[in-house]
N, C-alpha and C positions, 0 to 999 in steps of 0.2 A: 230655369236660370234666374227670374224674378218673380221672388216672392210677391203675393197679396200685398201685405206690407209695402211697398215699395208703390203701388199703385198710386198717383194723387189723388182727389175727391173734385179740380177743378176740370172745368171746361179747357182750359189747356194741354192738361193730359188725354183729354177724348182724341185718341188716336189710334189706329190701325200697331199693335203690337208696342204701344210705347212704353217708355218706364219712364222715373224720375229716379237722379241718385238717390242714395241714401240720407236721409236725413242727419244733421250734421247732431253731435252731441252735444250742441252748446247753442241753441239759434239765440238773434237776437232776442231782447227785450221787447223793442218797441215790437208794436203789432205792426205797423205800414212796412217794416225791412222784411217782417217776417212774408209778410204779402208781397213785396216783391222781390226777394229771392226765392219765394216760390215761384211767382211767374217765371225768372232769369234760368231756373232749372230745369221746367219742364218741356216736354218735347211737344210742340206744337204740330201740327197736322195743316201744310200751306202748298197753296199749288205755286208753279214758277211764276206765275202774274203776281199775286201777291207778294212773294220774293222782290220780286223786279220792284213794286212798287211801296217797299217799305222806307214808310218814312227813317233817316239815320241822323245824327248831330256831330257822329264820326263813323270810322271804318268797322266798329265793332259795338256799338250801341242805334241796336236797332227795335223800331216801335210799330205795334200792329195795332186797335183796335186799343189803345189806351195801355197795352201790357207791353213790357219787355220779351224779345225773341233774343234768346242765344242756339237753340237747341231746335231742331225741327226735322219732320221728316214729310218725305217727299213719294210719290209714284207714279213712275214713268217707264219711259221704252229707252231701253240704252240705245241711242244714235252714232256714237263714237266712241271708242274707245284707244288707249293707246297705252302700253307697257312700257315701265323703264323698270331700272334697277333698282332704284330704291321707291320708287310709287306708281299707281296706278291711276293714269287722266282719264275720265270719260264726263260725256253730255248726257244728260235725262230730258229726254223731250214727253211734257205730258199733255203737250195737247195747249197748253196756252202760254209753252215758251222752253226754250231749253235753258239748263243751267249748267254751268262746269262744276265737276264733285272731282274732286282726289283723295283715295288711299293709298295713305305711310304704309310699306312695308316695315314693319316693327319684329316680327315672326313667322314661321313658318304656314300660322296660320292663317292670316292675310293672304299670303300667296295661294292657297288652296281656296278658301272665300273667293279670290278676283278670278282666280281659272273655272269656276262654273258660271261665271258673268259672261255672256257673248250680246255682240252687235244684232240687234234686234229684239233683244229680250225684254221683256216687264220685268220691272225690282221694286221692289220697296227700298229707299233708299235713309237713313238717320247719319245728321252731320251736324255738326258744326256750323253756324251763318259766320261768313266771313266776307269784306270790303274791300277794293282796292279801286282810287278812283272812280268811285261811281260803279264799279262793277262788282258784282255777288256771284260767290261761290259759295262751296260746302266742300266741310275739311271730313271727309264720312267716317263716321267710326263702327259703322256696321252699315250693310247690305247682301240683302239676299232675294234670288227670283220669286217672284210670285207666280206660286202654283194654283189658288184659287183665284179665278178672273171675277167672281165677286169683290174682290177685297179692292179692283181699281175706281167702280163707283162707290162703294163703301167710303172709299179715301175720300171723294169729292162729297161726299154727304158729311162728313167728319170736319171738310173746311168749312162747309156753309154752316152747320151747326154751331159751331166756335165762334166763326164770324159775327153773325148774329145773337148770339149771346153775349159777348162782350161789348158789342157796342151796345147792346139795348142796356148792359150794366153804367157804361158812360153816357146813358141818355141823348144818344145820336136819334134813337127812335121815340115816338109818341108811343108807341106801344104802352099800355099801363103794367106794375110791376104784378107779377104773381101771388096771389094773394097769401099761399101758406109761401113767408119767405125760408120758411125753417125745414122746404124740403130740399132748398137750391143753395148749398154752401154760398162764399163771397167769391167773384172771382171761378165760377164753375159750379158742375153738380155731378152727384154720384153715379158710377158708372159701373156694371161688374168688369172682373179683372179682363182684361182683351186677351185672347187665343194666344200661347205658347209660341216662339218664334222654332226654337227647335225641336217642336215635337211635329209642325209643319201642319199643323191644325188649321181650319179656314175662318175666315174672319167673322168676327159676331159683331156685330153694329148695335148700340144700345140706348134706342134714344127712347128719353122717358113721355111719354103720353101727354099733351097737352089738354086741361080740360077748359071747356070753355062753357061757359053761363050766363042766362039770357036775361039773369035777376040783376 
């Protein structure tokens, strides 16, 4: 379904099955737009605390870690769930908070995606971040259960890795920078492509080797 291609090269995309759109045929000039509409597109990897506590300046511009979050995914145990006609409500509890997600029934195949979803299940969930008074949801534009029970701590390895990478790029940490910088793109580092969502292949986690030197 997504090509290599499609993969980004940052730490934003280090995610359990993510992608980034497609690159647009025309990006900006400046370098900084280009840098942050790549951050604004990629699908970040955040657990419900971090949700909860993203700094916002409105209902739809929200900040983690110095990057912009529009896009993210999430894995959890569906706690609730509730059927209408034209949408699907449920809660994802992962352990350090639940969050309300809805999918639009748009086609027939939406409806087929929500009826293998049951009360009680792990899913990996990809949505939309969205605001309303203070309160966050996710508008989902895909979810699917999780068949390998690796892929829930994988998830949580994927937030702290992120985490920590970007703030050590906005110098929250003393930590010293890496010395070859030209193996850590800006803004993230290279990753191979993560495991096929529809071939249901299990998760590969790919975190590069830290070396450390006593010189």
């Amino acid at each position: 379904m997504y090509g290599s291609s499609q993969f980004d090269g940052s730490a934003a995309a280090f995610m359990g099955g993510g992608f980034m759109p497609t690159q647009t045929a025309h990006p900006p000039s400046d370098s900084s737009s280009i840098s942050k509409n790549r951050e604004a597109r990629c699908l970040f990897p955040l657990t419900v605390k971090q949700i909860s506590n993203l700094a916002s300046n409105n209902e739809s511009n929200f900040i983690i870690d110095g990057a912009e979050v529009n896009n993210v995914t999430i894995v959890g145990r569906v706690s609730h769930k509730e059927d209408k006609a034209s949408e699907y409500t449920f809660l994802v509890d992962d352990g350090t908070g639940q969050i309300e997600c809805t999918k639009w029934v748009q086609e027939s195949l939406d409806t087929e995606q929500m009826g293998e979803i049951l009360v009680g299940m792990y899913v990996r969930v990809h949505g939309h971040l969205r605001g309303l008074q203070g309160r966050r949801f996710l508008n989902v534009f895909s979810i699917r259960p999780v068949t390998d029970f690796n892929e829930i701590p994988g998830h949580f390895i994927e937030c702290i890795y992120v985490h920590f990478y970007n703030t050590r790029l906005q110098g929250v940490t003393s930590q010293p920078p890496v010395a070859n910088s030209t193996s850590i793109p800006l803004k993230g580092y290279q990753t191979a492509p993560p495991y096929q969502e529809h071939r249901g292949s299990s998760l590969r986690c790919h975190c590069p080797s830290a070396k450390h030197s006593n010189e």
